[in-house]
KEKE-3310 file (N, C-alpha, C; in steps of 0.2 Angstrom, whole numbers, plus 5000, padded with zeros to 4 digits):
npx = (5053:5050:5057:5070:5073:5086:5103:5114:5129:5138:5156:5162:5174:5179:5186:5187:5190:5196:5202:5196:5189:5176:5163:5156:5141:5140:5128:5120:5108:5095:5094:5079:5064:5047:5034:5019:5006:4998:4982:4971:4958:4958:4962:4961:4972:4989:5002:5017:5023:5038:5053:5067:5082:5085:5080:5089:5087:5088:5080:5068:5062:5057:5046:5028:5011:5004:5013:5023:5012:5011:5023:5023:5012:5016:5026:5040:5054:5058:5059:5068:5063:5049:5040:5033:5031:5023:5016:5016:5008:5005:5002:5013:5021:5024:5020:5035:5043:5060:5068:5083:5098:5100:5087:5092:5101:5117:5121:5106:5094:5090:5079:5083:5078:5077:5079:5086:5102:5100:5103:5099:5095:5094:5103:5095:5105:5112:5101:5095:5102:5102:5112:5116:5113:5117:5133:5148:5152:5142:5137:5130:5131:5128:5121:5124:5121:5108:5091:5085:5069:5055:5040:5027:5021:5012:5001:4999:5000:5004:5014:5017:5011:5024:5035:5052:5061:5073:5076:5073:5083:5085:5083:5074:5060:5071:5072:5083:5084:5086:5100:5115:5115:5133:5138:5137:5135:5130:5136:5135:5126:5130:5127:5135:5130:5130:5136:5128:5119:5104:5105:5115:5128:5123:5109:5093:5087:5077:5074:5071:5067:5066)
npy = (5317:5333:5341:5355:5371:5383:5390:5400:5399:5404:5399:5385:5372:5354:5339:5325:5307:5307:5316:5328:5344:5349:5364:5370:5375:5379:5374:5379:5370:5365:5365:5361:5364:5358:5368:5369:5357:5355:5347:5339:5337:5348:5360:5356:5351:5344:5346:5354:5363:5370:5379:5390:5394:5403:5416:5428:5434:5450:5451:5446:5450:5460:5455:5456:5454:5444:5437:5432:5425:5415:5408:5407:5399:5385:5382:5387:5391:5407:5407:5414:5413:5406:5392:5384:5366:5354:5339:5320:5314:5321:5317:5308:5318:5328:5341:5351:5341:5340:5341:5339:5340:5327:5322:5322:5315:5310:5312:5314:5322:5339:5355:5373:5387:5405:5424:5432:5440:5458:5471:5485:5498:5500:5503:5502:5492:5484:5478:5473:5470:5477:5486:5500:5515:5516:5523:5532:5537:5537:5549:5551:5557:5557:5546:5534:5523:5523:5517:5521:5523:5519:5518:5517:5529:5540:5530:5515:5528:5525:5519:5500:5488:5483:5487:5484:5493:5504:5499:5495:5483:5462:5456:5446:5433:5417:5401:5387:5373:5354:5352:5343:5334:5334:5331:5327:5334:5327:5331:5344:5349:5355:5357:5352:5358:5355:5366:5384:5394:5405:5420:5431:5428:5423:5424:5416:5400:5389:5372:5357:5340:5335)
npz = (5103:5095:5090:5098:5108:5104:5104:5097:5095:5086:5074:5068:5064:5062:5059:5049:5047:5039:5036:5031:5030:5040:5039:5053:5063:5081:5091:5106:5113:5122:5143:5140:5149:5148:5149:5145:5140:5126:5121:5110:5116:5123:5118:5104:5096:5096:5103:5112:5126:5126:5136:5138:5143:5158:5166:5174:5192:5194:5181:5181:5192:5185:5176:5171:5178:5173:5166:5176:5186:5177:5176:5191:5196:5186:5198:5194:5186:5179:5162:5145:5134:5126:5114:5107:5100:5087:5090:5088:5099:5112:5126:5129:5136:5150:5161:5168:5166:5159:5142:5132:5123:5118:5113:5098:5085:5081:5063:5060:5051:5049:5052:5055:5062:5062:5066:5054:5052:5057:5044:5045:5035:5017:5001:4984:4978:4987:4994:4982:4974:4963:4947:4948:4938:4920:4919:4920:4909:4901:4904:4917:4932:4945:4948:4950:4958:4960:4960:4945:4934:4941:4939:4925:4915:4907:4910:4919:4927:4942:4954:4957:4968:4977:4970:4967:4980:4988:5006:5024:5028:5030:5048:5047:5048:5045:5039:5036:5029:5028:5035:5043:5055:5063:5075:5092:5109:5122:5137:5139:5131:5117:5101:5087:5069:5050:5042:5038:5050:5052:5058:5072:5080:5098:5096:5098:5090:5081:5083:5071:5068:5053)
capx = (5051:5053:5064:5072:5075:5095:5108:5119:5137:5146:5154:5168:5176:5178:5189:5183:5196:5200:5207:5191:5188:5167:5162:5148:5138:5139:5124:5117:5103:5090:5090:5071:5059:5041:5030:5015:5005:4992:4979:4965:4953:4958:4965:4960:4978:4993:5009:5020:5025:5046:5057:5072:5087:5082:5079:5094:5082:5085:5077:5063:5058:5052:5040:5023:5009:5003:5019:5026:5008:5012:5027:5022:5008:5022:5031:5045:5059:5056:5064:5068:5058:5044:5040:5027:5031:5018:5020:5010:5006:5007:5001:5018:5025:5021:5024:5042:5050:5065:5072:5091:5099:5101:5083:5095:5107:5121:5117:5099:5094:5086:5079:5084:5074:5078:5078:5093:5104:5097:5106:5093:5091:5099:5098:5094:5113:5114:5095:5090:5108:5104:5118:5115:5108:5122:5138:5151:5155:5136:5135:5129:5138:5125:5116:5128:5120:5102:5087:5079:5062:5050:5034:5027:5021:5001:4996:4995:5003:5006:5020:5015:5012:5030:5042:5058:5065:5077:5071:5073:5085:5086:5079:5066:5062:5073:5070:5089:5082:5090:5105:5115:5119:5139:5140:5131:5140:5125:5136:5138:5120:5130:5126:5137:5127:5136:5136:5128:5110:5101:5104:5121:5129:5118:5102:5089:5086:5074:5080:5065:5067:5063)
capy = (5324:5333:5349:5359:5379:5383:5396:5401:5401:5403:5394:5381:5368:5347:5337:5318:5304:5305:5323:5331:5348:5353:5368:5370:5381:5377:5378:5376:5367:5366:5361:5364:5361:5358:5372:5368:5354:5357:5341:5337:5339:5353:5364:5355:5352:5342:5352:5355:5372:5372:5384:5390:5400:5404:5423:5430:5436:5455:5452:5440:5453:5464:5451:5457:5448:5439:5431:5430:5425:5406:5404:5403:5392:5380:5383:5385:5399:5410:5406:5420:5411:5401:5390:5375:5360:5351:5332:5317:5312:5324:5312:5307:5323:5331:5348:5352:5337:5342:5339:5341:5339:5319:5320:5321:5309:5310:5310:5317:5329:5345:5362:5377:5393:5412:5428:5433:5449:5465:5476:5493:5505:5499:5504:5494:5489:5481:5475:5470:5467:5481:5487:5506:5518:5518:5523:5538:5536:5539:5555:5551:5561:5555:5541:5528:5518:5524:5510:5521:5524:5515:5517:5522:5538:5540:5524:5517:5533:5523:5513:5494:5487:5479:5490:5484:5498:5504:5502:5490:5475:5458:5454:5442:5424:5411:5391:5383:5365:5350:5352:5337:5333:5331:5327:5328:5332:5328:5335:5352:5352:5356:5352:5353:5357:5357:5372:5390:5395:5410:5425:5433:5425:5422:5424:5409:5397:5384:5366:5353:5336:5332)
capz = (5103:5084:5092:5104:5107:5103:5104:5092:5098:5081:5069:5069:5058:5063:5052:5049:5050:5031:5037:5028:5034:5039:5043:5059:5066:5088:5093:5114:5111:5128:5143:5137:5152:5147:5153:5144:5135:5122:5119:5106:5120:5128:5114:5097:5091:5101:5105:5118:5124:5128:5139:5137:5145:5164:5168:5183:5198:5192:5176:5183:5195:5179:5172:5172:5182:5170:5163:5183:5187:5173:5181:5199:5193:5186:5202:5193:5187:5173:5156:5143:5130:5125:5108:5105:5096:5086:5090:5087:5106:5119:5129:5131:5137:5156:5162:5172:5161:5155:5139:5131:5114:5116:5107:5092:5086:5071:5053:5057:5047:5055:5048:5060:5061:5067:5063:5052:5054:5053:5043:5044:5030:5012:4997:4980:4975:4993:4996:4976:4971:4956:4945:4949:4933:4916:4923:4921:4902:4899:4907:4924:4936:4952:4947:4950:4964:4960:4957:4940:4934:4945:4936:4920:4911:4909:4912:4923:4930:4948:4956:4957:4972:4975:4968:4973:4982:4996:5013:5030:5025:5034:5052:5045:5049:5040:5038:5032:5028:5025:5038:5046:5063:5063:5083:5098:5116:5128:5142:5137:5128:5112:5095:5080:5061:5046:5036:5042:5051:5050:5063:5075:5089:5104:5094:5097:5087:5084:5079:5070:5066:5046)
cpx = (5054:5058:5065:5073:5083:5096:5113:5126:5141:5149:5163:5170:5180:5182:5187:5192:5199:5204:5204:5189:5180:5167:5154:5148:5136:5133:5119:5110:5101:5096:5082:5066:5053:5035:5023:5013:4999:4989:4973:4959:4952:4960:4963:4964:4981:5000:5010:5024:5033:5049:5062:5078:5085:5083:5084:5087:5081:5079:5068:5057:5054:5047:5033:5017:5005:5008:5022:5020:5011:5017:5025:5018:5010:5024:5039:5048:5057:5061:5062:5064:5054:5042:5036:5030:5027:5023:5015:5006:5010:5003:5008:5023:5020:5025:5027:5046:5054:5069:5080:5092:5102:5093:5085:5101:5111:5120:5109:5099:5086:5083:5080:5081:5075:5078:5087:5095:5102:5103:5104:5095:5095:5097:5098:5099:5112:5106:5093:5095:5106:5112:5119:5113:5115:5127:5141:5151:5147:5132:5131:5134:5135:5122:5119:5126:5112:5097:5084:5072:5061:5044:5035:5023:5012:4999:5003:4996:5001:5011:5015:5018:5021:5035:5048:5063:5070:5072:5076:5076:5086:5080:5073:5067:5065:5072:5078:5086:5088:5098:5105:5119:5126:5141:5134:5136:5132:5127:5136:5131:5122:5129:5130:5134:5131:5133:5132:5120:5110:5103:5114:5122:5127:5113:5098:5085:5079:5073:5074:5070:5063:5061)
cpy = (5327:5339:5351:5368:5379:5389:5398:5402:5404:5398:5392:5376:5359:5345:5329:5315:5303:5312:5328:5336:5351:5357:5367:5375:5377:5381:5374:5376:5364:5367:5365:5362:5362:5362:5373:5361:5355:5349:5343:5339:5343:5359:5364:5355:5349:5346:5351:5360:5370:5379:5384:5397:5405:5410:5424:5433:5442:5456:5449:5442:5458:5464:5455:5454:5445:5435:5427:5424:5413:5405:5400:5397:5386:5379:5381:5393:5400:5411:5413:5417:5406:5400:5384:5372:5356:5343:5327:5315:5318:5319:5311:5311:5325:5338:5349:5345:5342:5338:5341:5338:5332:5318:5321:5317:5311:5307:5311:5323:5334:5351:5368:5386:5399:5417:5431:5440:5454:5470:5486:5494:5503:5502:5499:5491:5485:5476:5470:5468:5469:5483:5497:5508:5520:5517:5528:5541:5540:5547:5557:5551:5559:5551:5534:5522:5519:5517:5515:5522:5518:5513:5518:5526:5538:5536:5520:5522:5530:5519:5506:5491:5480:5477:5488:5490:5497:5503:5496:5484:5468:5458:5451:5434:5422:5406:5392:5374:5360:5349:5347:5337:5332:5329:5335:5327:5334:5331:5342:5356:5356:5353:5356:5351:5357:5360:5378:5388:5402:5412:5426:5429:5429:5424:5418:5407:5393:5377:5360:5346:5337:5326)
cpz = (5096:5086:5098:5101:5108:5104:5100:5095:5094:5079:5070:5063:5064:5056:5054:5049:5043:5031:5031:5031:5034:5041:5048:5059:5073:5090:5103:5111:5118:5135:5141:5142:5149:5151:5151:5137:5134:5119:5115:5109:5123:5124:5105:5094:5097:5100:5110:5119:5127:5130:5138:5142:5151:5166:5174:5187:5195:5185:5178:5186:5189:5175:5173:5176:5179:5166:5171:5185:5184:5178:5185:5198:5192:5192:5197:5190:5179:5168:5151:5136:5127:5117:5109:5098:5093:5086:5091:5093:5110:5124:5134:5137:5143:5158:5167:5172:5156:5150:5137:5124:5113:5114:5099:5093:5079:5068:5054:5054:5050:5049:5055:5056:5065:5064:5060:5055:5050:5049:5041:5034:5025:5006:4990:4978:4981:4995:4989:4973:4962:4953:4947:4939:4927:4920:4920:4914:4898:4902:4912:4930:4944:4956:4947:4956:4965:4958:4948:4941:4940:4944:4930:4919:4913:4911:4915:4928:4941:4950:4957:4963:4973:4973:4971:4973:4988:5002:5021:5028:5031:5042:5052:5047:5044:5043:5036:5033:5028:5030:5043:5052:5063:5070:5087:5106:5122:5136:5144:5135:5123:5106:5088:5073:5057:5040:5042:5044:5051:5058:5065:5079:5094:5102:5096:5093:5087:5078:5078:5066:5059:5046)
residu = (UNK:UNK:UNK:UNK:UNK:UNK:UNK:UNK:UNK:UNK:UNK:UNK:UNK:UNK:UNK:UNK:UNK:UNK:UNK:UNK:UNK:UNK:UNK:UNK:UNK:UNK:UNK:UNK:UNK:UNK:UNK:UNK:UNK:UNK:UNK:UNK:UNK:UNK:UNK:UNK:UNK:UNK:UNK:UNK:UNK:UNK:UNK:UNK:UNK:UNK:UNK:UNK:UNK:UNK:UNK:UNK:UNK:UNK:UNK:UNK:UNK:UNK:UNK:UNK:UNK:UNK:UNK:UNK:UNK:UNK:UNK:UNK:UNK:UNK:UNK:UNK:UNK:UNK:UNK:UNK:UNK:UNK:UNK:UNK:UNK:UNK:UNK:UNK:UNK:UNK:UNK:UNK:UNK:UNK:UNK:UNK:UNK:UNK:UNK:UNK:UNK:UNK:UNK:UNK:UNK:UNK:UNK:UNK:UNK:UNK:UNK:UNK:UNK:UNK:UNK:UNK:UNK:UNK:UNK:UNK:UNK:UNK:UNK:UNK:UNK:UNK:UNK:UNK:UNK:UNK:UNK:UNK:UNK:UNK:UNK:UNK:UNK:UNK:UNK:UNK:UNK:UNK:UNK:UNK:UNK:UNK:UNK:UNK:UNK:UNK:UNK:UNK:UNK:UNK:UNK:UNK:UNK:UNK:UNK:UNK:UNK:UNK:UNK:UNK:UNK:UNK:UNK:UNK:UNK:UNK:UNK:UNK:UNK:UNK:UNK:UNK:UNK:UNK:UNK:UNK:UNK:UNK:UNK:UNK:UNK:UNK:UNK:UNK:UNK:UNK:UNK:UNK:UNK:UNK:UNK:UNK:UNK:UNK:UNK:UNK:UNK:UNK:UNK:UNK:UNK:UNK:UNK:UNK:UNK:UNK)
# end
């Protein structure tokens, strides 16, 4: 299997036996049961759909009847989220096989993907990492954290699409590539990375083999 869906726990540090300090990021990583598989002849692509993080009953009862509706179908309990995997054989894979994070082993190298921290409404000193407009000496008494002109004069007397300006900062998909597995505890369904991933504690991840 090329991934699983994770958890973000937060971040820790592992020291090696030379007394080398790494930093991690703890992330719970499945169980993942298989709630759907997508084939060549039934879909025109192979995939496999993964579950994660099982709904309490109050939440479970709120599902609508088409999300309640797959479950029962499955006969099984409703997870709080779902994600496809493309992989070379589903063939391989059956639906309500359950996976776990001994489909990774140490020293592989992974990409993990989520949505970062929002931080709303910024402006361009904080979102474009500007210098703000002169400064105090130059006789700007208001303009000290302002972005400046933004167009030009007659022509093409309009802003261009893609101004960088203030607005909505963060809560975007990010990819961190290239991250190495430093330990794998199969009882706990924990996995230690080394260095940071994208999002807050308890956000979910989603963890691909390279």
């Amino acid at each position: 299997m090329s991934g699983l869906i994770g958890k973000k726990l937060g971040m820790s540090a592992v020291y090696t036996k030379d007394g080398v300090r790494i930093p991690v990021t703890v992330i719970q990583a499945g169980p993942c049961p298989v709630t759907a598989v997508r084939t060549l002849e039934n879909n025109g692509y192979q995939a496999v759909q993964l579950g994660f993080e099982e709904l309490p009953e109050n939440r479970a009862k709120k599902l609508n009847k088409p999300e309640s509706g797959f479950f029962n179908k499955l006969n099984t309990k409703a997870v709080r989220v779902l994600k496809e995997f493309r992989v070379s054989s589903a063939g391989e894979y059956s639906v309500g096989q359950v996976l776990d994070v001994s489909v990774f082993k140490e020293g592989d190298k992974i990409k993990v993907s989520g949505k970062s921290k929002g931080k709303g409404f910024q402006g361009v000193m904080v979102r474009h990492n500007f210098g703000g407009v002169g400064g105090t000496t130059h006789g700007q008494s208001d303009r000290l954290r302002a972005p400046g002109s933004i167009g030009a004069s007659s022509y093409p007397s309009r802003v261009f699409k893609g101004q960088r300006m203030a607005g909505r900062t963060g809560h975007d998909n990010v990819t961190v590539r290239n991250l190495q597995v430093v330990q794998v505890m199969p009882e706990t369904n924990l996995i230690l990375v080394k260095g940071a991933i994208p999002g807050a504690v308890n956000s979910i991840v989603k963890l691909i083999k390279q």
